[in-house]
PQR file with spaces between the fields and no chain letter, atoms N, CA, C, O and H, PARSE charges and radii, in Angstrom:
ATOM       1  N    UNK     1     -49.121  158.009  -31.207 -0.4000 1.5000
ATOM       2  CA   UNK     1     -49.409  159.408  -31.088 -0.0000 2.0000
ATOM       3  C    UNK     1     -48.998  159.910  -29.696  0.5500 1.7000
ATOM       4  O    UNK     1     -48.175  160.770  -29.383 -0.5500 1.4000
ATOM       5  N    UNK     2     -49.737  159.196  -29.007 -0.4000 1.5000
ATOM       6  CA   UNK     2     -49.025  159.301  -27.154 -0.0000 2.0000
ATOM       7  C    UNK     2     -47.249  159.601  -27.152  0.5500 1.7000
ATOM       8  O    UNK     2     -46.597  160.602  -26.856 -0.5500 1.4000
ATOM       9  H    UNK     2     -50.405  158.498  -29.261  0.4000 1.0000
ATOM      10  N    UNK     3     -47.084  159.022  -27.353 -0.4000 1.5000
ATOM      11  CA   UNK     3     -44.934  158.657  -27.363 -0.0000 2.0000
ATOM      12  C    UNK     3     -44.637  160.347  -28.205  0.5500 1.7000
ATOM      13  O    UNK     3     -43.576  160.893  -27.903 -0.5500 1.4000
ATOM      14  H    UNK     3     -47.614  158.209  -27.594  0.4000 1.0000
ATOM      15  N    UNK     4     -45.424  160.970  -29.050 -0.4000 1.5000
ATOM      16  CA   UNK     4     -44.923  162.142  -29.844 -0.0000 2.0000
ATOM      17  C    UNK     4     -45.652  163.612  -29.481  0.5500 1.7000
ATOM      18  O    UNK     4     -45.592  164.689  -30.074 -0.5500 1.4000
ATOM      19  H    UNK     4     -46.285  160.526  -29.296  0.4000 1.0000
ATOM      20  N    UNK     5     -46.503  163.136  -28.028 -0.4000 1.5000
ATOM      21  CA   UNK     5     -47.562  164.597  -27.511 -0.0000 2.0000
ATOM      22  C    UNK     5     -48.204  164.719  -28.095  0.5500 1.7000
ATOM      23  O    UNK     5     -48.585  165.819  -27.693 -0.5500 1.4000
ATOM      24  H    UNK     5     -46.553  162.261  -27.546  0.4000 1.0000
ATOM      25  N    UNK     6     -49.115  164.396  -29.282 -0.4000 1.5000
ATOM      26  CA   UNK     6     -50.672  164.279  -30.002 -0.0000 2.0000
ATOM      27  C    UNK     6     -51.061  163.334  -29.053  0.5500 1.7000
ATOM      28  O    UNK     6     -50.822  162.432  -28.250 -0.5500 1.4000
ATOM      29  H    UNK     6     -48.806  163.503  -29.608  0.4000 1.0000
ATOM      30  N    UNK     7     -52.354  164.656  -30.070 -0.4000 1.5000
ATOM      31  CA   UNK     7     -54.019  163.912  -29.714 -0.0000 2.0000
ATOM      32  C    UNK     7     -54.323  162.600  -30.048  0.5500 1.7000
ATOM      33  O    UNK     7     -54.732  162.481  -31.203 -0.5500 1.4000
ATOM      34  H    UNK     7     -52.549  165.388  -30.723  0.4000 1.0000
ATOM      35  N    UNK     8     -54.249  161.572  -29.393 -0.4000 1.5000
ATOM      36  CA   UNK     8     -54.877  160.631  -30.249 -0.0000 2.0000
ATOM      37  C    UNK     8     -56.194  160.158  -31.216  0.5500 1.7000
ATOM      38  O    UNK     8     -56.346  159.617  -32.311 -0.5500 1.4000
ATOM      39  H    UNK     8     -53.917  161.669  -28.455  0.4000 1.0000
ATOM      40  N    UNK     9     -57.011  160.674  -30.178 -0.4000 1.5000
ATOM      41  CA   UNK     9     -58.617  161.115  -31.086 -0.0000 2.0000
ATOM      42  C    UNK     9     -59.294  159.672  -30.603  0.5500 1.7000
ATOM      43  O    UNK     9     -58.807  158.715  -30.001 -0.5500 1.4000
ATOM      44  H    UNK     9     -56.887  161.113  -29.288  0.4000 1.0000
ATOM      45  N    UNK    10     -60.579  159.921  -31.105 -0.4000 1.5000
ATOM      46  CA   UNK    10     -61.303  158.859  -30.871 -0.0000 2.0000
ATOM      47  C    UNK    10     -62.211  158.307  -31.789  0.5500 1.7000
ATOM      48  O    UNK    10     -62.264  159.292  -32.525 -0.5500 1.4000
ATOM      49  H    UNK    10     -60.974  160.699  -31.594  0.4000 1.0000
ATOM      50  N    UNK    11     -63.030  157.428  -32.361 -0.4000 1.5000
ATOM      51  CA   UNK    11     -63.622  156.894  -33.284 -0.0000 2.0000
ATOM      52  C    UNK    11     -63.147  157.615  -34.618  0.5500 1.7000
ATOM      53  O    UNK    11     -61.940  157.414  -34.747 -0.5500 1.4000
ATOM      54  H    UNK    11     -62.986  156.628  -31.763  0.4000 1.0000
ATOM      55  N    UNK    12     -63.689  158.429  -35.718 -0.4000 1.5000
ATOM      56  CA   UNK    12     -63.212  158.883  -36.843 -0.0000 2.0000
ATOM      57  C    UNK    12     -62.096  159.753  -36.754  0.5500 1.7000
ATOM      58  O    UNK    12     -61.260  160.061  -37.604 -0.5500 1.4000
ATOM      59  H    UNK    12     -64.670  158.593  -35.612  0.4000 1.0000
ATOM      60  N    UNK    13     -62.247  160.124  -35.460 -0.4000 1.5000
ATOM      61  CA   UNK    13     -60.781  160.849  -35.216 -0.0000 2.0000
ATOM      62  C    UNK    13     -59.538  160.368  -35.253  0.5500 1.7000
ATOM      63  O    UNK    13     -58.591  161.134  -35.432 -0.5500 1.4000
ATOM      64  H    UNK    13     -62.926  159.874  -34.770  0.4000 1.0000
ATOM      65  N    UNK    14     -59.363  158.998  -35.084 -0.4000 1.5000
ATOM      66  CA   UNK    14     -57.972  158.363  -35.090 -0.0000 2.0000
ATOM      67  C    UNK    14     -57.099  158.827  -36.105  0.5500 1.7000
ATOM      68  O    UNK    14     -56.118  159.540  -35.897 -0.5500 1.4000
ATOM      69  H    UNK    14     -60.132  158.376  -34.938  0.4000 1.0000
ATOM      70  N    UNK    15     -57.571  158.302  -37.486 -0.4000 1.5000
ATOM      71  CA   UNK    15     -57.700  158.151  -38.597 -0.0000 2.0000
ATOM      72  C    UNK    15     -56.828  160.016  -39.115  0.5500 1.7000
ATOM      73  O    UNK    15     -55.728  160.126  -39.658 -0.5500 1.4000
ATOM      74  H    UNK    15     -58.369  157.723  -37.655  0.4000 1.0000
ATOM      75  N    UNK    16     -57.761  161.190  -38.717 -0.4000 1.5000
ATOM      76  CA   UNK    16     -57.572  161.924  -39.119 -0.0000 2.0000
ATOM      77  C    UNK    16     -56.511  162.630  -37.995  0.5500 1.7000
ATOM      78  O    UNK    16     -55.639  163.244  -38.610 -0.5500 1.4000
ATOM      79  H    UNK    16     -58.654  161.100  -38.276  0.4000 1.0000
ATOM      80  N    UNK    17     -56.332  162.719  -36.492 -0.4000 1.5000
ATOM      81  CA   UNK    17     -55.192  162.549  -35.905 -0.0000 2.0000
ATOM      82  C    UNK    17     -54.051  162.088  -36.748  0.5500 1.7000
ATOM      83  O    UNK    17     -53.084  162.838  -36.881 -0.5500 1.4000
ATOM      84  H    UNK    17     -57.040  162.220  -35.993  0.4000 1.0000
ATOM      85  N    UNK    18     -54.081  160.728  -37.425 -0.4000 1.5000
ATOM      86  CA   UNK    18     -53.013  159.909  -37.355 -0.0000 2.0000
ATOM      87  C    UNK    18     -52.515  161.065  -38.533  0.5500 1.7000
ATOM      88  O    UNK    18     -51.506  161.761  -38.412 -0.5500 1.4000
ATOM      89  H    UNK    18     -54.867  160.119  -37.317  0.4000 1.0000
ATOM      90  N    UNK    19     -53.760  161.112  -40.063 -0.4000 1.5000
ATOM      91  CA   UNK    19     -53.150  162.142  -40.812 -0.0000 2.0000
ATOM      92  C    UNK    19     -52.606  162.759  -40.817  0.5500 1.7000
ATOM      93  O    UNK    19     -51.589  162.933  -41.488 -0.5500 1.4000
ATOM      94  H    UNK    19     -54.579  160.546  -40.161  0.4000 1.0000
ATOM      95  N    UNK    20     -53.335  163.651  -39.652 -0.4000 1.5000
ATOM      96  CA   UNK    20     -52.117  165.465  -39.562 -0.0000 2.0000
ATOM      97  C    UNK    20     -50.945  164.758  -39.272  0.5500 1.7000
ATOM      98  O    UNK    20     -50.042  165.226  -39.965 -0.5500 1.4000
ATOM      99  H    UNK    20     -54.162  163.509  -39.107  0.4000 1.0000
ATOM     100  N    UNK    21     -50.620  164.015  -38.694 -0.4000 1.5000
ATOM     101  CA   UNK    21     -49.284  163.970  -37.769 -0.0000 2.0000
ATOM     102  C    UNK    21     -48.249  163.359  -38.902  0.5500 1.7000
ATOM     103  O    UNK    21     -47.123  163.816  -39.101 -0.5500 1.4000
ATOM     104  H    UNK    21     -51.354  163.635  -38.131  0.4000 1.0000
ATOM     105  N    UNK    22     -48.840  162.230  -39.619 -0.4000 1.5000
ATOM     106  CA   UNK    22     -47.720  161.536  -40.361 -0.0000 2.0000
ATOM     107  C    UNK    22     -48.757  160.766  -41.767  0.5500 1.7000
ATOM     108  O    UNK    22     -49.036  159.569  -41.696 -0.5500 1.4000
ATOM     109  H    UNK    22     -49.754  161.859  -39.458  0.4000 1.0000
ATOM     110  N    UNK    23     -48.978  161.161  -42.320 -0.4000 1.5000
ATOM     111  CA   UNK    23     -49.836  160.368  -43.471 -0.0000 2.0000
ATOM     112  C    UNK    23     -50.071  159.026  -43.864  0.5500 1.7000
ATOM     113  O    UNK    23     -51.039  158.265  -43.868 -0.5500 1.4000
ATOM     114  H    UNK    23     -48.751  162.133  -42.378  0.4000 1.0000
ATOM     115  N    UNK    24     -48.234  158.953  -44.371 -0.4000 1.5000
ATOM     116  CA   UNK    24     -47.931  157.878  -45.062 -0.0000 2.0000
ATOM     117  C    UNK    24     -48.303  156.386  -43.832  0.5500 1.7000
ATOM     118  O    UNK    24     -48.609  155.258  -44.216 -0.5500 1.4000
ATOM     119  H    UNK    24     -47.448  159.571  -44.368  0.4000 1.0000
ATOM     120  N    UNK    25     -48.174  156.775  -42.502 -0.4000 1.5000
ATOM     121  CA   UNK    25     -48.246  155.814  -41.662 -0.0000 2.0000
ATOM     122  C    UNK    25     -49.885  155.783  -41.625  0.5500 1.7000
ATOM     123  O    UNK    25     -50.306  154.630  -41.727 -0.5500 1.4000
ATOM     124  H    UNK    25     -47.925  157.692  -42.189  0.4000 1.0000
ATOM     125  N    UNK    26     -50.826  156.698  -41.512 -0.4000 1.5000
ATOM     126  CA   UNK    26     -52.333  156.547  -41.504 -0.0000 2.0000
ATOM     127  C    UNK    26     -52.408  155.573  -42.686  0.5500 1.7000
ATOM     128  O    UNK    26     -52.992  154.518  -42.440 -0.5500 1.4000
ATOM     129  H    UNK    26     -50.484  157.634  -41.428  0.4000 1.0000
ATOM     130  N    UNK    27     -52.016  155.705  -43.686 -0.4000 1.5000
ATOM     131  CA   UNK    27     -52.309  155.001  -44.558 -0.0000 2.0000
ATOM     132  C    UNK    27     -51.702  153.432  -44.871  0.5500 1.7000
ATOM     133  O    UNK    27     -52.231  152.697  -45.705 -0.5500 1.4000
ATOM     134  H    UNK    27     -51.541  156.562  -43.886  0.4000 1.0000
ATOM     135  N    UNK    28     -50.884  153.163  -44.321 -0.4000 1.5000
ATOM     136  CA   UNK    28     -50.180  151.680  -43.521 -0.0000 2.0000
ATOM     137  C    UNK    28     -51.270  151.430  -42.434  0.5500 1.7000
ATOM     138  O    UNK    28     -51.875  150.417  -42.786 -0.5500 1.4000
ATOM     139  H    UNK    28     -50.454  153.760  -43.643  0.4000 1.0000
ATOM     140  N    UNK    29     -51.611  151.746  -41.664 -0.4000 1.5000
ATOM     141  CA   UNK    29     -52.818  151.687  -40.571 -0.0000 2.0000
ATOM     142  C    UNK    29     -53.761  151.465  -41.191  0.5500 1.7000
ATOM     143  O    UNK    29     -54.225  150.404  -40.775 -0.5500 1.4000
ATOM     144  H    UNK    29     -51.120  152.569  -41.377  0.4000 1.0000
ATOM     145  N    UNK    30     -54.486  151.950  -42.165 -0.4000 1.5000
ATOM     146  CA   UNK    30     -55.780  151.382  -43.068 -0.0000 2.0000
ATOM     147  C    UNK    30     -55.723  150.466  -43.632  0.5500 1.7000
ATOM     148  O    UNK    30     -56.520  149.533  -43.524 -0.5500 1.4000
ATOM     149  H    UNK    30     -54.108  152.813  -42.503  0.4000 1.0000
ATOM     150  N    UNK    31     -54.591  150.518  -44.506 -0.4000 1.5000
ATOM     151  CA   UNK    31     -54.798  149.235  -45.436 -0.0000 2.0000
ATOM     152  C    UNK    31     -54.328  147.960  -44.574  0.5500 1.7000
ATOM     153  O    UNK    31     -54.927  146.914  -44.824 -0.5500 1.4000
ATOM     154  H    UNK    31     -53.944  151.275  -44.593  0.4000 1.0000
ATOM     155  N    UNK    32     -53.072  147.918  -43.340 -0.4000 1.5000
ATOM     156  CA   UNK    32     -53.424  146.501  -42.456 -0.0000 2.0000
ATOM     157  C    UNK    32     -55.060  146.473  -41.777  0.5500 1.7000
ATOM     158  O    UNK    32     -55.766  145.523  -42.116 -0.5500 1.4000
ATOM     159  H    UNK    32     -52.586  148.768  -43.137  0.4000 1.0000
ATOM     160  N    UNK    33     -55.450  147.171  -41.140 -0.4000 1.5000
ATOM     161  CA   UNK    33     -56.631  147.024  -40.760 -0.0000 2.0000
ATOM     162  C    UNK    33     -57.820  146.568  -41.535  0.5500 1.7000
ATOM     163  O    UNK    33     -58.716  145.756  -41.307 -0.5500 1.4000
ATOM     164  H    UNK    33     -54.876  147.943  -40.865  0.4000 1.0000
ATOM     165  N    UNK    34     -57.488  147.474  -42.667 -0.4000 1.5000
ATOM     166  CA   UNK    34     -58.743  146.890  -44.077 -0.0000 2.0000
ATOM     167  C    UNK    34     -58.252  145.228  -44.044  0.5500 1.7000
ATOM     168  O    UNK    34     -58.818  144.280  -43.501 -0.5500 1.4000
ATOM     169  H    UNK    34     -56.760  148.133  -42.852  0.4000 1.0000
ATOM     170  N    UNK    35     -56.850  145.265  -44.921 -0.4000 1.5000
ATOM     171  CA   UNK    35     -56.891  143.520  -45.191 -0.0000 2.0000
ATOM     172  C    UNK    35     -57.574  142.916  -43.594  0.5500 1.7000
ATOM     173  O    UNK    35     -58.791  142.727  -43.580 -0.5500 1.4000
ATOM     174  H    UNK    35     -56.390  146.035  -45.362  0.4000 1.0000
ATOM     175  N    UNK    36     -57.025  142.720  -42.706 -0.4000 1.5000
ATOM     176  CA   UNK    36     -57.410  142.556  -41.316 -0.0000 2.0000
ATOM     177  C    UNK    36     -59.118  142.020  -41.247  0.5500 1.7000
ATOM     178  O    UNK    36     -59.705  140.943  -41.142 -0.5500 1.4000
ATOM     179  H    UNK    36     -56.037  142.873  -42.718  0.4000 1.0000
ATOM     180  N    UNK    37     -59.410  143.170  -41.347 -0.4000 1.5000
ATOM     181  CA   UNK    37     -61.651  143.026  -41.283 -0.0000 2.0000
ATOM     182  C    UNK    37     -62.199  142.533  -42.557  0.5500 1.7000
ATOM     183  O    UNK    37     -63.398  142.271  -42.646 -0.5500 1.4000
ATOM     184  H    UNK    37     -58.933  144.045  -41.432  0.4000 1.0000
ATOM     185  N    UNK    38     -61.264  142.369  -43.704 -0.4000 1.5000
ATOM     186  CA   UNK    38     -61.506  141.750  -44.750 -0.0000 2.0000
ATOM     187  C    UNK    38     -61.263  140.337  -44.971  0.5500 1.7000
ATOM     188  O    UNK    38     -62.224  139.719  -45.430 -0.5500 1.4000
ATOM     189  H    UNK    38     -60.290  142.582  -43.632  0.4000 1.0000
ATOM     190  N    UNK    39     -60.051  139.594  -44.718 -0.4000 1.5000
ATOM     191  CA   UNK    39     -59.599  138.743  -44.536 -0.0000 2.0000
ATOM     192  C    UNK    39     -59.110  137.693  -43.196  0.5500 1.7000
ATOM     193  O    UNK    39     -58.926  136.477  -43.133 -0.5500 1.4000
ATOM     194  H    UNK    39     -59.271  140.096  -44.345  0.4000 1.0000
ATOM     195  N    UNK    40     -59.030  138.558  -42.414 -0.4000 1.5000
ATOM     196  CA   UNK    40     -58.655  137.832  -41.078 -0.0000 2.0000
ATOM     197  C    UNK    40     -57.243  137.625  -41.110  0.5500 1.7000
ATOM     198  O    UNK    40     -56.672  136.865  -40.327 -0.5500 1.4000
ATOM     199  H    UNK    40     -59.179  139.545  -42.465  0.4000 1.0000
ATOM     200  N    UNK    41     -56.638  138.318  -42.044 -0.4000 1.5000
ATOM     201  CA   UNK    41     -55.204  138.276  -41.940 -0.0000 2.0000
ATOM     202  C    UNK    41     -54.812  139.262  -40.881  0.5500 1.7000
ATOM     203  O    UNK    41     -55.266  140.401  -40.768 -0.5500 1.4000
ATOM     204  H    UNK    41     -57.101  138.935  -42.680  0.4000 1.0000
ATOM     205  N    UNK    42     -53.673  138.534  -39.913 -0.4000 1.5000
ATOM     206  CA   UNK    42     -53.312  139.946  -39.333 -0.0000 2.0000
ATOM     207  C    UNK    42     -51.942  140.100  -39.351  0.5500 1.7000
ATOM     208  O    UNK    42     -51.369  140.764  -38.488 -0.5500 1.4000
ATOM     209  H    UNK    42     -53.304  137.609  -40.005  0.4000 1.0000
ATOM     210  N    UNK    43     -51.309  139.497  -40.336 -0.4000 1.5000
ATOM     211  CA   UNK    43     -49.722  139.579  -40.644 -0.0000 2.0000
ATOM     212  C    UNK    43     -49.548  141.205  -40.900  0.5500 1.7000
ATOM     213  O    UNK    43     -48.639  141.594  -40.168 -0.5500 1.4000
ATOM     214  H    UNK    43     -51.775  138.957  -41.037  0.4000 1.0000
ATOM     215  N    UNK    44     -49.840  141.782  -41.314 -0.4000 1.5000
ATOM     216  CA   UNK    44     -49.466  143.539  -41.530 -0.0000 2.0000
ATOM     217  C    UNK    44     -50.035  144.519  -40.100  0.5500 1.7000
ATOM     218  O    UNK    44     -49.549  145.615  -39.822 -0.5500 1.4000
ATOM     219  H    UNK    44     -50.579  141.466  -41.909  0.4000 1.0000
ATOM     220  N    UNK    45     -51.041  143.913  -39.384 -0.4000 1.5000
ATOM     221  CA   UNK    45     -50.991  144.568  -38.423 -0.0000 2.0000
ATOM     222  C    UNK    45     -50.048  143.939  -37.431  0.5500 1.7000
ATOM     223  O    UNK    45     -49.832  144.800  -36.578 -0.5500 1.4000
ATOM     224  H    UNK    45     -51.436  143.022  -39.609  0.4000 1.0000
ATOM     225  N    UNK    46     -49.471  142.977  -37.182 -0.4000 1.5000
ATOM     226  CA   UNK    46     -48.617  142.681  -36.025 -0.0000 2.0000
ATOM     227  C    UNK    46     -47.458  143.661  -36.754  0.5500 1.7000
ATOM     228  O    UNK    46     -46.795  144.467  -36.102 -0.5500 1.4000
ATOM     229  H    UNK    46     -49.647  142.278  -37.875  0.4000 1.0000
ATOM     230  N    UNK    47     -47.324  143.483  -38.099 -0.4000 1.5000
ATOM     231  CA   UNK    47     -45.808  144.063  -38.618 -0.0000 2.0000
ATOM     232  C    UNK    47     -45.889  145.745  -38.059  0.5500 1.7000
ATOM     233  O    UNK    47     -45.158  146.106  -37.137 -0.5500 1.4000
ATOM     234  H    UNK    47     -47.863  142.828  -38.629  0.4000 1.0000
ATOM     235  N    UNK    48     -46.705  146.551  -38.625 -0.4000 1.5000
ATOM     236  CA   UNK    48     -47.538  148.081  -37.973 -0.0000 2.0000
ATOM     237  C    UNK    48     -46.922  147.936  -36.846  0.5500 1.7000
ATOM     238  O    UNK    48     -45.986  148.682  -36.560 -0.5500 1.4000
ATOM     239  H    UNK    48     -47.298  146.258  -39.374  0.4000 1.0000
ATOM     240  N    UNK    49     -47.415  146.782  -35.871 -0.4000 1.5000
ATOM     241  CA   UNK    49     -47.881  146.688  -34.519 -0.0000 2.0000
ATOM     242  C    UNK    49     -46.004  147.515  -33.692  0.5500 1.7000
ATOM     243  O    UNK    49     -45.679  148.546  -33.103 -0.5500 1.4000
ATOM     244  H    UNK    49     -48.176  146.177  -36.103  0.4000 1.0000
ATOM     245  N    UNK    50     -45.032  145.714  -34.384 -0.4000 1.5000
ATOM     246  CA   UNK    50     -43.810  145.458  -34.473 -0.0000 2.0000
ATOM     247  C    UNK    50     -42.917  146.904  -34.730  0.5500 1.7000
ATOM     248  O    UNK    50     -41.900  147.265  -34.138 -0.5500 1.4000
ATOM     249  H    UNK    50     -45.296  144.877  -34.862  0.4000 1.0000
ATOM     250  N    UNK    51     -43.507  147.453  -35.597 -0.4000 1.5000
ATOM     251  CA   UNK    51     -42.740  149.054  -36.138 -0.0000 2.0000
ATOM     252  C    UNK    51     -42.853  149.851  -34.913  0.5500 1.7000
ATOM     253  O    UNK    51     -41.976  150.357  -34.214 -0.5500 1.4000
ATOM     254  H    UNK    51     -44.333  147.160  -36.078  0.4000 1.0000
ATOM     255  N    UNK    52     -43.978  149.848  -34.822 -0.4000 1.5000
ATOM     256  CA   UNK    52     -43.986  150.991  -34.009 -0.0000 2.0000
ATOM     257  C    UNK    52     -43.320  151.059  -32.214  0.5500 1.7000
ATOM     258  O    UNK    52     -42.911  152.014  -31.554 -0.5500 1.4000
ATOM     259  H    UNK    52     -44.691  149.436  -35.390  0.4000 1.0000
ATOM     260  N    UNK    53     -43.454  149.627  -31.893 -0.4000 1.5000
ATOM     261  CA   UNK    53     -42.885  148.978  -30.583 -0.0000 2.0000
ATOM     262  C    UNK    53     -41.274  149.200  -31.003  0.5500 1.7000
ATOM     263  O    UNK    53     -40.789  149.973  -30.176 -0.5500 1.4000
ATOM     264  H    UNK    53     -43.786  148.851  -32.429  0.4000 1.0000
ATOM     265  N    UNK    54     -40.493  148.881  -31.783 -0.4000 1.5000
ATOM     266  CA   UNK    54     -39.237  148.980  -32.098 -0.0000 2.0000
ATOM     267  C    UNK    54     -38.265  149.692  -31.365  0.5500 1.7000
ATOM     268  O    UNK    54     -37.412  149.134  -30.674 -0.5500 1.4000
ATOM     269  H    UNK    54     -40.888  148.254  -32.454  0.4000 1.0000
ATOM     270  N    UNK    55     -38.398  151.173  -31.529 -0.4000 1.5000
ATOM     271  CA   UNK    55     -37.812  152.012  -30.756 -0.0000 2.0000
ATOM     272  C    UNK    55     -37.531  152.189  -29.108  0.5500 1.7000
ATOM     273  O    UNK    55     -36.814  152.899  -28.403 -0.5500 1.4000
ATOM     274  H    UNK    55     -39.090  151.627  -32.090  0.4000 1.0000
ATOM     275  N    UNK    56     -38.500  151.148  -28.915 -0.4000 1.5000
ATOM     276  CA   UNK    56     -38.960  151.396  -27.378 -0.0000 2.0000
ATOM     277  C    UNK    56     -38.724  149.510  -26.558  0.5500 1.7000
ATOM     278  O    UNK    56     -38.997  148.872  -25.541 -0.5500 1.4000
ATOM     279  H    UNK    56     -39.083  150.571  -29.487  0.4000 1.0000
ATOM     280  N    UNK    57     -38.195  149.404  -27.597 -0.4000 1.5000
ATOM     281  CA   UNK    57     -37.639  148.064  -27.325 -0.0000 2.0000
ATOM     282  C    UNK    57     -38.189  146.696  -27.732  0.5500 1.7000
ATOM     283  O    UNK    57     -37.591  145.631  -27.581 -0.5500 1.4000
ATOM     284  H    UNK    57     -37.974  149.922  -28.423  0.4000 1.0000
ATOM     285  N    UNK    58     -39.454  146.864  -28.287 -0.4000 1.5000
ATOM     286  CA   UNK    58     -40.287  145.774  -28.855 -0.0000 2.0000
ATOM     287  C    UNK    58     -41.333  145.397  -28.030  0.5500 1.7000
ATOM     288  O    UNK    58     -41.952  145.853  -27.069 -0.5500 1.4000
ATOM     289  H    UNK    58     -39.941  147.729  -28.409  0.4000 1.0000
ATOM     290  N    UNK    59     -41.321  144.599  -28.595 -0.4000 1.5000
ATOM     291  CA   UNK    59     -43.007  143.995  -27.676 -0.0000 2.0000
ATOM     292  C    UNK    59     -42.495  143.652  -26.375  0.5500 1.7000
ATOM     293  O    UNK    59     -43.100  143.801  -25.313 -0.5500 1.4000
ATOM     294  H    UNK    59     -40.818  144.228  -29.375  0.4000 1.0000
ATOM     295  N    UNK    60     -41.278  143.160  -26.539 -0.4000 1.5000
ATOM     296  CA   UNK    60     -41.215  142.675  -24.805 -0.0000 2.0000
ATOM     297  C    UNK    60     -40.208  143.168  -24.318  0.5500 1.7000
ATOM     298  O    UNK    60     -39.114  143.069  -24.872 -0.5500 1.4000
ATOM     299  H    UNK    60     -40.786  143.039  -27.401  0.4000 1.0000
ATOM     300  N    UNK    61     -40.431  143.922  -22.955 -0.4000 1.5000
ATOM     301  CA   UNK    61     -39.259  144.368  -22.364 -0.0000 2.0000
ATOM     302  C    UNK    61     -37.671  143.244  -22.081  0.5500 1.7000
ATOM     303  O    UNK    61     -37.685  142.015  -22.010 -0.5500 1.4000
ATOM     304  H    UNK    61     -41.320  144.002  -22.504  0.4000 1.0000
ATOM     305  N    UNK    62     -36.687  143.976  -21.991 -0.4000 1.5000
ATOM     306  CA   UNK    62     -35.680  143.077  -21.864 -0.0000 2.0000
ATOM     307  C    UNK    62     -35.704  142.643  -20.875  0.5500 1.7000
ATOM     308  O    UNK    62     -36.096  143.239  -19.872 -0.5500 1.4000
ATOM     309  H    UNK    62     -36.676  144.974  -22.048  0.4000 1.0000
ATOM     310  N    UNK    63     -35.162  141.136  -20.923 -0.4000 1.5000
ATOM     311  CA   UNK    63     -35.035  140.627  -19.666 -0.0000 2.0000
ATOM     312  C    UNK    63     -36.280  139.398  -19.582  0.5500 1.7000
ATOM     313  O    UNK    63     -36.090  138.222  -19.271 -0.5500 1.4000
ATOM     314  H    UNK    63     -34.843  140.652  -21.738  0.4000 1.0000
ATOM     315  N    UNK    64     -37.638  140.057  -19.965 -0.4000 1.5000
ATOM     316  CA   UNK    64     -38.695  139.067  -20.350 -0.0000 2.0000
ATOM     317  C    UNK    64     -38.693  137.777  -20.504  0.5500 1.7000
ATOM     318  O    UNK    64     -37.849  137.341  -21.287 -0.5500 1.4000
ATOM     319  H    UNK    64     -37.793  141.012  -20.217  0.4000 1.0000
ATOM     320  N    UNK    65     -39.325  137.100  -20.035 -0.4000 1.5000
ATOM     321  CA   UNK    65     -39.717  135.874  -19.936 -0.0000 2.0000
ATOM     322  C    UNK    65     -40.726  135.500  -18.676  0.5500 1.7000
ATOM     323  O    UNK    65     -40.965  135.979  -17.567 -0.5500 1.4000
ATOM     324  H    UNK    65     -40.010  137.454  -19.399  0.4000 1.0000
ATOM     325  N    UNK    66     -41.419  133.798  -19.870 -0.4000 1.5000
ATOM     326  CA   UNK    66     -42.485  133.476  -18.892 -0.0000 2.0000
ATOM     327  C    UNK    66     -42.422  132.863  -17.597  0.5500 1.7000
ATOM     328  O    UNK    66     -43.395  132.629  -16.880 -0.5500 1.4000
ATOM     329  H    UNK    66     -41.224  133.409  -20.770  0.4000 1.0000
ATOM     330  N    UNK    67     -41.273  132.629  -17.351 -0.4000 1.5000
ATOM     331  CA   UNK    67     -41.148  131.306  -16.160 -0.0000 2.0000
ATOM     332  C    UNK    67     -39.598  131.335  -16.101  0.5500 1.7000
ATOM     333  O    UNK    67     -38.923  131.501  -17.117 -0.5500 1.4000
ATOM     334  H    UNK    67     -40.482  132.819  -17.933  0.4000 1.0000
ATOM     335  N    UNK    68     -39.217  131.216  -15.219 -0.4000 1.5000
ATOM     336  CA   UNK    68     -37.837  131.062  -14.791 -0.0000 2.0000
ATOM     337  C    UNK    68     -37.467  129.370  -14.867  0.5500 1.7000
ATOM     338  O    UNK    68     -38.102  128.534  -14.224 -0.5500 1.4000
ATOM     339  H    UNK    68     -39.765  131.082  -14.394  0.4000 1.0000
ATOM     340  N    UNK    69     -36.579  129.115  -15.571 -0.4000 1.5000
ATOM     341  CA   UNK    69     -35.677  127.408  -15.501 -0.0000 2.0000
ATOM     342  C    UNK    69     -34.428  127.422  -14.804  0.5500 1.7000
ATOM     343  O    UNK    69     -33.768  126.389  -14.699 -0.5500 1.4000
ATOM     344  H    UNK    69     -36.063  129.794  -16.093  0.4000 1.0000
């Protein structure tokens, strides 16, 4: 929401933030989170996680790494 100038919101607000702005993604956000607190799976939220980092280069900036060899 930050990266697009929305509100992000806070406790029940996320949720309905995320709505106005883009739906179909609130609703990718629930159901990883549901399986998530249901199961302990967190394969759909890293994927969420992964989507949304994409554009901006991913989880790790280039160049990244832990230790120099």
């Amino acid at each position: 929401m930050r990266t697009n100038r929305q509100w992000i919101g806070t406790s029940k607000w996320v949720y309905r933030s995320l709505k106005d702005y883009d739906e179909e993604f609130a609703n990718q956000f629930v159901k990883a989170f549901d399986i998530f607190y249901k199961t302990g799976n967190k394969g759909q939220v890293i994927e969420l996680a992964d989507n949304v980092l994409q554009p901006f280069g991913g989880k790790l900036f280039d160049g990244f790494s832990l230790g120099k060899r």
